[in-house]
C-alpha positions in Angstrom: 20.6 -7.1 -18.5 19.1 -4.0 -21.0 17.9 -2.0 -18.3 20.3 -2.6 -14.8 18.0 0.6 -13.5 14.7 2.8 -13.7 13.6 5.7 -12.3 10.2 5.6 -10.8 7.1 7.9 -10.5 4.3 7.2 -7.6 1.7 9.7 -7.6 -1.8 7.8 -7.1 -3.1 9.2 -3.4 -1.6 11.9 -2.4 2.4 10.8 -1.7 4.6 11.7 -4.4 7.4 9.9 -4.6 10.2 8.9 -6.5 13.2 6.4 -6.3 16.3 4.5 -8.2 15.7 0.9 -8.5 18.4 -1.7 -9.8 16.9 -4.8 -11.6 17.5 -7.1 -8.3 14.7 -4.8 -6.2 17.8 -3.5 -4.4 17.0 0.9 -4.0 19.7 3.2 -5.0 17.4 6.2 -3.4 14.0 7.3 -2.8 12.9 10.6 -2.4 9.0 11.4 -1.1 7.0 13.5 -0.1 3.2 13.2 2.0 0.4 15.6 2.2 -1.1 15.5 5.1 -1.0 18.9 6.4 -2.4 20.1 3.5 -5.6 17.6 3.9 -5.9 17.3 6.9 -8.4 20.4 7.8 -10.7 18.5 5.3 -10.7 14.6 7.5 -9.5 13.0 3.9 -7.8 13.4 0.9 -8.8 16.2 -1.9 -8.7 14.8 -5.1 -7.9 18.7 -6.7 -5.3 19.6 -3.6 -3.3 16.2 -4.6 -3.2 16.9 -7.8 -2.4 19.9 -8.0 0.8 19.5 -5.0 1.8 16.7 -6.7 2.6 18.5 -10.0 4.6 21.4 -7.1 6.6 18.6 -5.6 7.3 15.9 -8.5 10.1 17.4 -10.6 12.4 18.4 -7.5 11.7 15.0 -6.4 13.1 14.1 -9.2 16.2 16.2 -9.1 16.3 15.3 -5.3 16.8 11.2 -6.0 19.2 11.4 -8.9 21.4 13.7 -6.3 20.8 10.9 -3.5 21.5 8.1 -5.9 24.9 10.2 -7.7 23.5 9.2 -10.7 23.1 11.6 -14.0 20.0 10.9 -16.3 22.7 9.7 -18.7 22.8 7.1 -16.5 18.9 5.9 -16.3 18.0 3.5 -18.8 14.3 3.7 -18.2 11.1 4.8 -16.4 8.0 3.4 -14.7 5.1 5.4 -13.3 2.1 4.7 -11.8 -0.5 4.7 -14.6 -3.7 2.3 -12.9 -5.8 2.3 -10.3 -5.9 5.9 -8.6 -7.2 9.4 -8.5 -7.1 10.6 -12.0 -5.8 14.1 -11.5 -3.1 12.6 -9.2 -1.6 10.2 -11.7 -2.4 12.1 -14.4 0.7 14.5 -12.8 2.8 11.0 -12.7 2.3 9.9 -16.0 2.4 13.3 -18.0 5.9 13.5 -16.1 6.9 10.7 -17.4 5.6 11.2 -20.7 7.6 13.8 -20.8 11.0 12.8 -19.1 10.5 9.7 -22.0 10.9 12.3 -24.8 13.5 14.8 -23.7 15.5 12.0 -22.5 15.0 9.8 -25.1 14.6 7.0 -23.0 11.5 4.4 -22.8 9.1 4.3 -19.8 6.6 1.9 -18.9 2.9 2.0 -16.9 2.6 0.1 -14.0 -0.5 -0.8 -11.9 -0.1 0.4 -8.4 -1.3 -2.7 -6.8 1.6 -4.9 -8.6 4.1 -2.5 -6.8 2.5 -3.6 -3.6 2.8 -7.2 -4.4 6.4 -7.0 -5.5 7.4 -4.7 -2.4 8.6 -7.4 -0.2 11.5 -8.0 -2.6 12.7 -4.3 -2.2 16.1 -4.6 -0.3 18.8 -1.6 0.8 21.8 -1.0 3.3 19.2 -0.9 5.8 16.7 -4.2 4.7 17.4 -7.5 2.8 14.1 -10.1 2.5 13.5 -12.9 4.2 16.1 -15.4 2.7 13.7 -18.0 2.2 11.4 -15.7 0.6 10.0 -16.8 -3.5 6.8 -17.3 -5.0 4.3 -18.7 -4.9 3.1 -16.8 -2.2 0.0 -15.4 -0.4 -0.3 -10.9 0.2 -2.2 -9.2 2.7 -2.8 -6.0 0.7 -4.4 -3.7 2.6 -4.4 0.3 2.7 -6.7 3.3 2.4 -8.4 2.3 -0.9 -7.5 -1.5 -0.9 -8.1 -4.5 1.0 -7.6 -7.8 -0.7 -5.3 -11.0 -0.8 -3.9 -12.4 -3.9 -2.1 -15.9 -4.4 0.8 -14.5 -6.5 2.1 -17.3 -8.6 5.0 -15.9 -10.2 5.9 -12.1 -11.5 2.9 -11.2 -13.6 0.6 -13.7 -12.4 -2.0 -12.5 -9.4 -4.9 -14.0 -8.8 -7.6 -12.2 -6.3 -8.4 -14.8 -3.6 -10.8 -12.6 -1.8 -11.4 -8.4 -1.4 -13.6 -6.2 0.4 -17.4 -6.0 -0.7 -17.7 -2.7 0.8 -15.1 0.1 3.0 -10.8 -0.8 2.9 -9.3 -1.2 6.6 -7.5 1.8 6.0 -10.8 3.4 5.2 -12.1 2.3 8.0 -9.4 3.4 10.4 -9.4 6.7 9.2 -13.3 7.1 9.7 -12.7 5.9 12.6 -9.9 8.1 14.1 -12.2 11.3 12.3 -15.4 10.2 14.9 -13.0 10.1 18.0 -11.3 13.2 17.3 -7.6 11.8 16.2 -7.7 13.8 13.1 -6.2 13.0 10.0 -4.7 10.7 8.7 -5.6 8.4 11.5 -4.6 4.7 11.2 -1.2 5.3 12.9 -2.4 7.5 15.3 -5.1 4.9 16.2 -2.3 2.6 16.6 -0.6 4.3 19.1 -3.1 4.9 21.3 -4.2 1.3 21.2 -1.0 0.7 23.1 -2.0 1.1 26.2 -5.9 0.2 25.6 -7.6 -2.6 26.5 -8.7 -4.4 23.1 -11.7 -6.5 25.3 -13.5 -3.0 26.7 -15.8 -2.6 23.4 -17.1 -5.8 21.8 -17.1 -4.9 18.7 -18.5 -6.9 15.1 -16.6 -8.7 13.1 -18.2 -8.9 9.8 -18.2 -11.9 7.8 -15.4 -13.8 9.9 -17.4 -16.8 10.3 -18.3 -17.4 6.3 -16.0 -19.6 4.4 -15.6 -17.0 2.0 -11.8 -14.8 1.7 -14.3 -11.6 0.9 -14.3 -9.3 4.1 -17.1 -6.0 5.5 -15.8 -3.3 7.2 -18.7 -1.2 6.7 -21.1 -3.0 9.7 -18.2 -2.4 12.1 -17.5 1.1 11.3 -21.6 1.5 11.6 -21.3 0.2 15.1 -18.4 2.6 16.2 -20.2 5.3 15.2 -23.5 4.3 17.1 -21.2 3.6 20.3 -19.8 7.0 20.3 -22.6 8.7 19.3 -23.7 7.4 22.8 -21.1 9.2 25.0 -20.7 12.5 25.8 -17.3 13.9 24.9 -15.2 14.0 28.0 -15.9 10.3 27.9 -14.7 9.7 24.5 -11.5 11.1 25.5 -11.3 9.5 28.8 -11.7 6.0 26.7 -9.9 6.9 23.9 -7.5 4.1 24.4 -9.6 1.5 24.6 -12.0 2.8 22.1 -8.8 2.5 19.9 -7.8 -0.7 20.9 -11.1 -2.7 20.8 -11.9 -1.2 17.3 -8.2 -1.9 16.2 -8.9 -5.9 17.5 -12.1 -5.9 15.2 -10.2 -5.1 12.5 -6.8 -7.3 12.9 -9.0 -10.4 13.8 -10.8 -9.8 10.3 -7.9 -9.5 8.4 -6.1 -12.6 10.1 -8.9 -15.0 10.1 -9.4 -14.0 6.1 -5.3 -14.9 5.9 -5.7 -17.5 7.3 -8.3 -19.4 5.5 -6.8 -18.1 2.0 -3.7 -19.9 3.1 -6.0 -23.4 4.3 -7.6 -23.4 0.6 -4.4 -22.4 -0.8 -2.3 -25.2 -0.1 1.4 -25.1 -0.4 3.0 -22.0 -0.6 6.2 -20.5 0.3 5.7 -17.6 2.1 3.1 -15.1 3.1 2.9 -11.4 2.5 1.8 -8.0 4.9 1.9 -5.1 2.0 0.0 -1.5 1.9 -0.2 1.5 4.7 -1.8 -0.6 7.0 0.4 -3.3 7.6 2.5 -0.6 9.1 0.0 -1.2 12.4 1.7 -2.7 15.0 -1.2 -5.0 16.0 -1.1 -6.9 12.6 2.8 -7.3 12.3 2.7 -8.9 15.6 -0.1 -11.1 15.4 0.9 -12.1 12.0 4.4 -12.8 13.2 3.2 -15.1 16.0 1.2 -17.1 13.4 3.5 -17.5 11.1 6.2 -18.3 13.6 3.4 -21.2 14.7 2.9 -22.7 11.4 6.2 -22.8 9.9 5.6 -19.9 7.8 7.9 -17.1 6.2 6.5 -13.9 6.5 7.7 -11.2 4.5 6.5 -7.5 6.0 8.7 -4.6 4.0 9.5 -1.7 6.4 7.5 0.8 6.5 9.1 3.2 3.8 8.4 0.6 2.0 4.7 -0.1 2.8 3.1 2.8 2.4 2.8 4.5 -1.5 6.5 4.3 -2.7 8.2 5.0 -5.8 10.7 2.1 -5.0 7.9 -0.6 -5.6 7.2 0.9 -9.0 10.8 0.9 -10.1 11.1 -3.2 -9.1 7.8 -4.1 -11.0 8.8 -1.6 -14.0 12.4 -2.9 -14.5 11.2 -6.3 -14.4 8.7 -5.6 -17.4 11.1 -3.3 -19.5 13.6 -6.1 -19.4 10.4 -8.4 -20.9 10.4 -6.2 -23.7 7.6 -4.0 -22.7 7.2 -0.2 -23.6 3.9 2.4 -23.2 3.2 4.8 -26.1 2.8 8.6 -25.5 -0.9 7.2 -25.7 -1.0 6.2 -22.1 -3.6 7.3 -20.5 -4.2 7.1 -16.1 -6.7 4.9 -15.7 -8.9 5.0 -12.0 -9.3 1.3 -12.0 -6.9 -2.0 -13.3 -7.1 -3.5 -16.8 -9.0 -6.1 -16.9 -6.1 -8.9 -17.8 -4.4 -7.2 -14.9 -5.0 -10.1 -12.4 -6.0 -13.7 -13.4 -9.6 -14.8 -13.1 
């Protein structure tokens, strides 16, 4: 094994992060770092505030992991970063770091696309997390966050194939937007979580776009029209009187979509050996839980990493990156970010 380790950039959003990840997925250290205060004034992310805290926070980060990991740089084969899909200025901070840390190291570095990392994520393992031990390809992801929402068949490392995406908003999009119109602030998916708790998910009836079609596309754009026209409607004592179940009937909508999509990706699928929750929003509760009971009903595995692990991460990065070093690929100092994937990124 050339490379045993990397060291791995994430800056596409607005979490920086970085981590030490051994060939196996198993993580030596992360070190990260979110933004939220500094966006949340504005109800979403800044594409010149991330950028520009990013390249504040990155290098520390840096130092911060190798001290977690007790691991010298003479000690780090290699490097992935986050090159494709994201905001540009964001990993434009990522992969000039890496650039750089490539050449005053002299040590090769790789690009990764951030939606592999989320693929890969559920074979991240630490003292604190091992996968499902059952767990292999070929399996079926639930990738859903802030920008994405889609679900891949993933054959084998390297080989993804979009079953079905969003035509319009991303779940985590939508709970955000959300959160913003009932006054939760921002970032808003887990606080909308948390209040759904004790709400009753039947109060609103809510749309649920495109459930019915036998297609694995999904809307969330009709249903976060409707939101908005229901609370436009109340005054705003009663918005925060039914805050709960605001949060709760809305959150339903959303889970149902998402699980009904799952579920018939799996149907035309066929065999497969496992399914996958990835992304910031398979943090929510709701989802885990409903996913668990289904997959506990069929005879499923279901692989959810922990949270840390869910959410932008360094650690995801590091697993795809070692995997393709050790295949004998390298990026030039040409790399450039990219905002979207390269088009043999995913099979047809």
């Amino acid at each position: 094994m050339k490379y045993d380790k990397v060291l791995s950039i994430e800056t596409s959003c607005d979490d920086t992060s970085i981590a030490v990840v051994r060939h196996d997925g198993y993580v030596l250290a992360q070190s990260s770092a979110n933004q939220d205060l500094q966006h949340k004034d504005f109800g979403g992310i800044v594409p010149e505030i991330a950028g520009r805290n990013h390249s504040i926070q990155v290098l520390p980060l840096v130092q911060s992991c190798l001290e977690k990991a007790k691991l010298t740089w003479n000690e780090i084969p290699g490097i992935a970063v986050t090159n494709r899909p994201g905001l540009m200025g964001s990993l434009l901070v990522g992969v000039v770091t890496a650039k750089t840390l490539s050449l005053t190291k002299k040590i090769p570095y790789v690009g990764i696309n951030h939606l592999e990392g989320h693929l890969l994520a559920p074979f991240l393992k630490d003292d604190r997390h091992t996968p499902p031990e059952s767990f292999n390809y070929p399996y079926i992801a639930l990738a859903v966050s802030g920008g994405h929402s889609q679900i891949y068949l993933v054959k084998e490392f390297g080989q993804y194939q979009i079953l079905g995406k969003t035509i319009d908003d991303a779940a985590g999009e939508a709970f955000d937007k959300f959160a913003k119109m009932v006054g939760l602030g921002f970032p808003g998916g887990a606080v909308v979580d948390k209040m759904a708790k004790s709400g009753d998910i039947k109060k609103y009836d809510y749309p649920r776009p495109m459930i019915r079609e036998k297609t694995i596309n999904m809307s969330f754009s009709g249903l976060k029209a409707a939101a908005k026209r229901q609370i436009e409607k109340m005054p705003p004592e009663l918005i925060e009187q039914e805050c709960a179940n605001l949060c709760a009937s809305y959150q339903e909508a959303i889970v149902d979509v998402l699980m009904a999509k799952l579920k018939l990706a799996v149907k035309q699928v066929g065999k497969i050996n496992g399914v996958v929750l990835t992304g910031g929003v398979s943090a929510n509760s709701r989802l885990r839980a409903t996913a668990e009971a289904w997959a506990n009903e069929v005879g499923l595995t279901l692989a959810v990493p922990p949270i840390r692990y869910c959410t932008d991460n360094a650690a995801m990065i590091g697993y795809a990156g070692v995997k393709r070093l050790n295949l004998g690929e390298v990026s030039s100092q040409e790399l450039a970010p990219s905002p979207k994937v390269y088009p043999g990124d995913f099979l047809v």
